[in-house]
C-alpha positions in Angstrom: -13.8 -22.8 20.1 -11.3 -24.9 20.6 -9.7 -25.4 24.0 -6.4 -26.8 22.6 -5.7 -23.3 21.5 -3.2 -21.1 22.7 -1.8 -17.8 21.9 2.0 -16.8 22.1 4.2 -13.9 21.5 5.8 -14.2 18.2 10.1 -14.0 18.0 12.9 -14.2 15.4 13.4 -17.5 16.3 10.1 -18.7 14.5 10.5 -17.2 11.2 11.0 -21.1 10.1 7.5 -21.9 11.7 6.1 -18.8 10.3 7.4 -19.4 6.5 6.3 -23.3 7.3 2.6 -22.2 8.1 2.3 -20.0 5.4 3.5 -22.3 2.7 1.2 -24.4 4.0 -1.8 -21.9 4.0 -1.2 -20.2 1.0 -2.0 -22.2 -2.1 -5.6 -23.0 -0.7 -6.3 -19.6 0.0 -4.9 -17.8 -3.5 -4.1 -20.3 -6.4 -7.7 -20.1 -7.6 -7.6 -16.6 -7.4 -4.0 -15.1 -8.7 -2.6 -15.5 -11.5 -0.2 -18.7 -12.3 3.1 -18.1 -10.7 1.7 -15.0 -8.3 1.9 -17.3 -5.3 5.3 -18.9 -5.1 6.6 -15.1 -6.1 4.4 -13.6 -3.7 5.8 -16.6 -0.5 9.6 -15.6 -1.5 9.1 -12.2 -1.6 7.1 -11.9 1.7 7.8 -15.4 3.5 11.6 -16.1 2.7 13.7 -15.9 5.9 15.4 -12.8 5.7 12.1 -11.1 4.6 10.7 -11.9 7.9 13.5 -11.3 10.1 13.5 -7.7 7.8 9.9 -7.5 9.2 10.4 -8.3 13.0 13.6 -6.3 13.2 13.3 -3.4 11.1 9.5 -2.9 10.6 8.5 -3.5 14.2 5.7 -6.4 12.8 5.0 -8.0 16.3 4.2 -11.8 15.7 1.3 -13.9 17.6 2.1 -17.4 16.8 -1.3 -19.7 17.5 -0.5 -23.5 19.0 -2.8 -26.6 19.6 -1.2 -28.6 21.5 2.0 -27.2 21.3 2.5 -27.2 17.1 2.3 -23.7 15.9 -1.0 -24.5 13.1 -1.7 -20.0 12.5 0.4 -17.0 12.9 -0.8 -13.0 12.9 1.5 -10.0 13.2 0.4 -6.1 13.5 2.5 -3.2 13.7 1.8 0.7 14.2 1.9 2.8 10.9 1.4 6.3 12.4 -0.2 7.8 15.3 -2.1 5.0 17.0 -2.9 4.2 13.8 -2.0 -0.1 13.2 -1.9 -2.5 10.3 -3.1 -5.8 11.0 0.0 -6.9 8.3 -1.3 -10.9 8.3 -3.8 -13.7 9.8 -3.4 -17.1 8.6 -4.4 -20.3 10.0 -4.2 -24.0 8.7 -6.7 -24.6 6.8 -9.1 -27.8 8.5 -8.9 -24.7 11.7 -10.7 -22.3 9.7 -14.2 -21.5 10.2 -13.6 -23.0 13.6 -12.8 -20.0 15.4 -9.0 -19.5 15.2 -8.6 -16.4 13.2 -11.3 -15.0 15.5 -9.4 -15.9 18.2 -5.9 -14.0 16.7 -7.4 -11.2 15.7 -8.9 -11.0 19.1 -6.0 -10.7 20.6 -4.4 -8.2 18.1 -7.2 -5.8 19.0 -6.9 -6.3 22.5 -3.0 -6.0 22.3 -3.3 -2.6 20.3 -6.0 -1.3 22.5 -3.4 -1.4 25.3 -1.4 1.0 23.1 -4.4 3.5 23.1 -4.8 2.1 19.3 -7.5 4.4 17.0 -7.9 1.8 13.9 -7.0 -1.1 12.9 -6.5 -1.7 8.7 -5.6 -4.1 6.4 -5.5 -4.9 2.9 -7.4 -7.8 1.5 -7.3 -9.3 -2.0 -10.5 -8.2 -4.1 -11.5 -11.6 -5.0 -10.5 -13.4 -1.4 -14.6 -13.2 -0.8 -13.6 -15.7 1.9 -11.6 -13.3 4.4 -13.4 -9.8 3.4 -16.5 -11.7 4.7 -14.3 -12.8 7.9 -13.3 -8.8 8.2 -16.9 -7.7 7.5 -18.2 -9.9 10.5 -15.8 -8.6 12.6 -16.6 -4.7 12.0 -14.4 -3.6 8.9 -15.3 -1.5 6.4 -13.8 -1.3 2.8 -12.3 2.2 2.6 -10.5 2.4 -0.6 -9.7 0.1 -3.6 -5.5 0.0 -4.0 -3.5 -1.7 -6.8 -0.2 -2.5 -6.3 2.7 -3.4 -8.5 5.0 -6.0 -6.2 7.3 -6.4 -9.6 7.9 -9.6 -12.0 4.7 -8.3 -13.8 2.1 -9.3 -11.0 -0.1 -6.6 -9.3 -1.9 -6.8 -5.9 -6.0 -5.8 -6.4 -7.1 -5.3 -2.7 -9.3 -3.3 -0.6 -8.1 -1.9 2.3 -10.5 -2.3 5.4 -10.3 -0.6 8.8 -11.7 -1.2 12.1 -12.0 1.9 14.0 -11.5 1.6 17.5 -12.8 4.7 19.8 
């Protein structure tokens, strides 16, 4: 692993950083596998900057932001849906840092952050055909649960499975 890493608490103040790393991330890891179009709506929807400050402020997501060397190059956030129950909600590192131990290394700390909160499970919803991540999840301990399909409007549907770590 890399000893440039760091981890930080996430705040309002990078949704910019956040949205940046995404847009960055997210046509390698879904433009082969959604259809044309999916992925710009999909970024707006979920990565514009109101969206996100929606999510810190009113959902309670609680943002890790990851840094080498002081450049923020991955981000995770987590929140609790019910119980002690949490939704890992995203994990998404620059791509030439995957496979190299930085996603590892976020979701690391979200588990260790939500077992301070007497957490039961973790879950989280990954796209059917991103083989990619479920294998990533599947390392880790996850287990595919259910199948969900999702209609997020403007005719595009989300074909996931939801995984969960269980955690007692």
């Amino acid at each position: 692993m890399d000893n440039s890493l760091r981890i930080r608490d996430g705040h309002e103040k990078d949704v910019d950083l956040i949205k940046e790393i995404a847009y960055k991330v997210w046509p390698d890891a879904y433009n082969s596998i959604l259809p044309p179009g999916q992925v710009a709506y999909m970024l707006e929807l979920i990565y514009s900057v109101e969206s996100l400050k929606n999510q810190i402020q009113r959902l309670h997501h609680h943002f890790l932001i990851l840094e080498q060397e002081g450049r923020g190059v991955g981000f995770a956030s987590y929140s609790e849906v019910n119980n002690s129950n949490f939704k890992l909600n995203k994990l998404y590192v620059l791509t030439e840092l995957q496979g190299k131990g930085a996603g590892g290394m976020l979701l690391d700390r979200v588990i260790n952050n939500i077992k301070q909160e007497h957490a039961k499970s973790l879950m989280l919803t990954v796209n059917r055909d991103n083989l990619n991540a479920k294998h990533f999840y599947a390392k880790r301990g996850f287990k595919v649960t259910r199948e969900e399909k999702a209609d997020i409007g403007n005719g595009y549907v989300m074909d996931d499975y939801i995984m969960e770590l269980k955690l007692e």
